[in-house]
N, C-alpha and C positions, 0 to 999 in steps of 0.2 A: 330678825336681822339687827346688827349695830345699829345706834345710831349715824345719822350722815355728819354730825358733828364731832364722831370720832373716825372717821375716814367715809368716805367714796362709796356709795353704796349708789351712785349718780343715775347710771343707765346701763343696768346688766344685761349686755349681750350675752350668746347662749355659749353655754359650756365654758365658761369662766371656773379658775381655782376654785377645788372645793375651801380654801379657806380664807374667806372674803379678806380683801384690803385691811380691812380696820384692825385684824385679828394677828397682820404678818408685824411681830413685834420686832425680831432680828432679819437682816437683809446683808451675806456676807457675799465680796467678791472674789474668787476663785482665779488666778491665773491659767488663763481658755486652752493652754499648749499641756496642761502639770498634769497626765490622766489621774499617777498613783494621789496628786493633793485633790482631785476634782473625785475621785469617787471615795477617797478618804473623809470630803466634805461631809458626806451625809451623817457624820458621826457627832460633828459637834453643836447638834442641836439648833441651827438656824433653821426660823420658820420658813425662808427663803433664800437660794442657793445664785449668783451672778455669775455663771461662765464668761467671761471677762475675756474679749476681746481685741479692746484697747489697749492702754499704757501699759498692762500686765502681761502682755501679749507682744514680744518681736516682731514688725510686718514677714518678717520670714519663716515664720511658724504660724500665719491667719490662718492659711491654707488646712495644715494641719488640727489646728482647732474646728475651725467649721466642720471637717470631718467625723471628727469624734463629739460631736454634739448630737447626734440621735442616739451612741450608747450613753452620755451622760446625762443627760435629761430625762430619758429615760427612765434610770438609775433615781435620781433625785423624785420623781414622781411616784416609785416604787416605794421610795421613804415614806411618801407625803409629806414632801417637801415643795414649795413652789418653785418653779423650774424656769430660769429665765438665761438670757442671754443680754450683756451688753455688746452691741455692735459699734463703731466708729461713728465717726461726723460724717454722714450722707455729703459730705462737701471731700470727703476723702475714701475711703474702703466703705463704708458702710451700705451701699446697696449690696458691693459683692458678698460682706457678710451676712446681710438677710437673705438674699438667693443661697445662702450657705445653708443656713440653719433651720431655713422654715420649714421644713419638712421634718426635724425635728420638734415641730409643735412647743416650740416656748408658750409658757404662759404669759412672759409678757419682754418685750424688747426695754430696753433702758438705750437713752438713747444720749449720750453727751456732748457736753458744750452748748443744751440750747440756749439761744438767746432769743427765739424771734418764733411766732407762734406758726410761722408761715413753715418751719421746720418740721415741727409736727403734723401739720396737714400734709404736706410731703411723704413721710414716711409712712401715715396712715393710708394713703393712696398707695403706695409701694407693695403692704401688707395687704391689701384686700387687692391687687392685683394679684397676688398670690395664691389667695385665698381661693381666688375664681380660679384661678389656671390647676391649682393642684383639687379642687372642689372640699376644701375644707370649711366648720362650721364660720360660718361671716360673723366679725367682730368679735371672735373668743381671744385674741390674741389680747393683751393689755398692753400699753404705753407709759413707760416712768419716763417723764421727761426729768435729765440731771442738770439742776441747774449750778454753773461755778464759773460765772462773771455778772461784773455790776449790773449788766443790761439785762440780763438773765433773771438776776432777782429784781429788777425795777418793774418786770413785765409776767411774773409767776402767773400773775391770777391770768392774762391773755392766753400765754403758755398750756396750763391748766384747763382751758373750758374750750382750746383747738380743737379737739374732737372726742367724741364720748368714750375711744378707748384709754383715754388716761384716768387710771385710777391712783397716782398717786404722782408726787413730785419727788425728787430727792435732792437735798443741798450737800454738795460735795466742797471742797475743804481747799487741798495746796494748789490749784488750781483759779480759786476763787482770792485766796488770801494774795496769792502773785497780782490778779489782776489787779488787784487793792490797793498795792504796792506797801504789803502792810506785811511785817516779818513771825513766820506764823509762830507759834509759842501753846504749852500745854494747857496755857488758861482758855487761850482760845478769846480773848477778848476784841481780835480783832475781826472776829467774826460774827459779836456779840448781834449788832444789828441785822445783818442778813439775817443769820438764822432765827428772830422774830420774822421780819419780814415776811420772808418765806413762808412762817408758819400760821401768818397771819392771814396772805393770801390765796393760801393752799385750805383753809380753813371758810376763807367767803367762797371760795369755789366747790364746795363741798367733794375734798379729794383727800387721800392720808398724806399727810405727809412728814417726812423721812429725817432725821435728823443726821448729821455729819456724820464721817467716820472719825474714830479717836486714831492717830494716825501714829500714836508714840508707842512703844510697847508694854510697858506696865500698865496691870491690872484695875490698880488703885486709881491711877489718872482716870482709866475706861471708863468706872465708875463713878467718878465727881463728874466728869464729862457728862454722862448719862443723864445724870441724877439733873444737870442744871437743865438739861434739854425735857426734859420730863416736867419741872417748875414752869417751861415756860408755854408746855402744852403738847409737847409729842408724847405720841404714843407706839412710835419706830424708830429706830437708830439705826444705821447702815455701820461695815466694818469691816475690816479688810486684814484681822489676824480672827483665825480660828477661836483664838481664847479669850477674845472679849463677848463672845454671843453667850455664853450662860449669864453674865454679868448683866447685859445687855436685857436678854428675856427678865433677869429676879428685877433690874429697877421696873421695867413695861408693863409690868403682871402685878394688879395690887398686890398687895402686901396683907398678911393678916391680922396687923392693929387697923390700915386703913380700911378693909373689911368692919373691922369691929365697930370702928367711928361710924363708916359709912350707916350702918344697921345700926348703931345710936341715934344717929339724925332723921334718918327717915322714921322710926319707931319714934321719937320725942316730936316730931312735929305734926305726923298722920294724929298721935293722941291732943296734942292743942289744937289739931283743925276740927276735932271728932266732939272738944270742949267748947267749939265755938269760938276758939283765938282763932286772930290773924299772924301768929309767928309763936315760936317756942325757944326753950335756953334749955342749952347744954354747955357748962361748964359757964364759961365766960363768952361761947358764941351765942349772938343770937339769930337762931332758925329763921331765913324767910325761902320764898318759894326759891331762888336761885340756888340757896346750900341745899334744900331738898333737893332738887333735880338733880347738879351735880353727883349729889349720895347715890339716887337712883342710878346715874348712868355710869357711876364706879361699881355698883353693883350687878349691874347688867355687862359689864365687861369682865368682871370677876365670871359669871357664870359661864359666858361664852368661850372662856380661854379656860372652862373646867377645874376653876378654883372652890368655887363653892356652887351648890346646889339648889335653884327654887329661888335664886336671888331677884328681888324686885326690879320691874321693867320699864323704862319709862317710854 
């Protein structure tokens, strides 16, 4: 299994995604009403697919969405792709769209605007009410709580450890930046702090957690965006054009100079532990147990996303 310090591996109820949290690198959202964009989704490579309910979604076409959510999910699951659904604020539509969809067995609801952990316990109650009434497996379903305001990120890690079906968090963006009252921009600096935050306390809670969507359309942004979120510890990005998920999967997925490094460090430090040192030198860094381990669990995510072979385990 992953490590739990690169996502959520917390408290696996039964019949959960075959491809654990840790592993789902891209998380695209789908407008819930678009059939020909939602089964066209499965084409562009995201590990995880959002039938998007919300803001993407007119209240006059819910109706219509939630219906065609058992052939799409479906569909998506056919890919092996994980198959989820974002519903509304439980303070607005969002019961009627979980009584909508849960019969299409999402993998996991996303659930926005939370602020307050008492949200989540709610919707988890919702869900296993469900669960009994239609007699499906208890607790397979997953929780992303999205968090995009101050309160929201002030209270992740409460949010996060509400109830054992949240396997991951996600920090969403124009939403967040409004509440800021901060004018959102491609650097994205005003978002600089949350998204530590978040990944900070998505991290003491041993849960994955999700990085912003790149909300601007060029490629090149997707990728500095990426790349910075990746520097500061994600190992998932959410996204909401089609043509940022391959960009998105090549930063998420080592690389194969970072492989090479990685099997540099662990190969020059196992041989100074095997000579009796207590640390070893590669190039100008020196080896202690912390850059070992790291190496170890860059190489054990390498192996699990089927990059490389036999890779060492920590």
């Amino acid at each position: 299994m992953p490590q739990a310090d690169e996502g959520a591996t917390r408290r696996a109820p039964q019949m959960r995604s075959s491809r654990p949290p840790a592993l789902r690198r891209s998380w695209l959202f789908v407008p819930g009403a678009d059939r020909p964009e939602l089964l066209r989704a499965t084409q562009c490579g995201a590990d995880a697919l959002i039938q998007e309910l919300e803001d993407f979604t007119p209240p006059a076409l819910r109706p219509q969405a939630r219906a065609m959510a058992t052939e799409i999910l479906a569909a998506w699951r056919a890919a092996g792709i994980v198959a989820c659904v974002r519903i509304n604020p439980l303070e607005g539509e969002g019961f009627a769209d979980l009584a909508g969809v849960i019969e299409a067995r999402p993998g996991a609801i996303h659930l926005p605007k939370v602020a307050e952990p008492a949200q989540i316990a709610a919707l988890d109650a919702e869900i296993t009410r469900h669960e009994v009434r239609l007699g499906l497996p208890p607790g397979a379903i997953e929780i992303v709580p999205n968090i995009e305001t101050a309160r929201g990120i002030m209270q992740t890690y409460a949010i996060a450890t509400a109830s054992p079906r949240v396997t991951a968090v996600l920090c969403s963006t124009e939403d967040l930046a409004e509440d800021l009252g901060a004018p959102r921009s491609k650097a994205a600096t005003e978002l600089a702090y949350a998204r530590q935050r978040l990944h900070l306390e998505a991290r003491a809670a041993k849960v994955l957690s999700i990085d912003c969507p790149y909300t601007f359309a060029d490629v090149a942004g997707c990728e500095a965006d990426a790349r910075y979120g990746r520097q500061l510890g994600y190992v998932a990005k959410s996204a909401v054009d089609p043509a940022h998920v391959a960009v998105i999967n090549a930063v998420m997925t080592p690389s194969g100079q970072e492989i090479m490094e990685a099997q540099e460090i662990v190969q020059a430090f196992e041989a100074a532990r095997a000579a009796g040192l207590d640390r070893a030198r590669h190039g100008e860094l020196l080896i202690e147990v912390p850059f070992y381990l790291a190496a170890r669990r860059l190489l054990s995510r390498a192996a699990e996303l089927g990059v490389v072979e036999g890779a060492a385990r920590s």
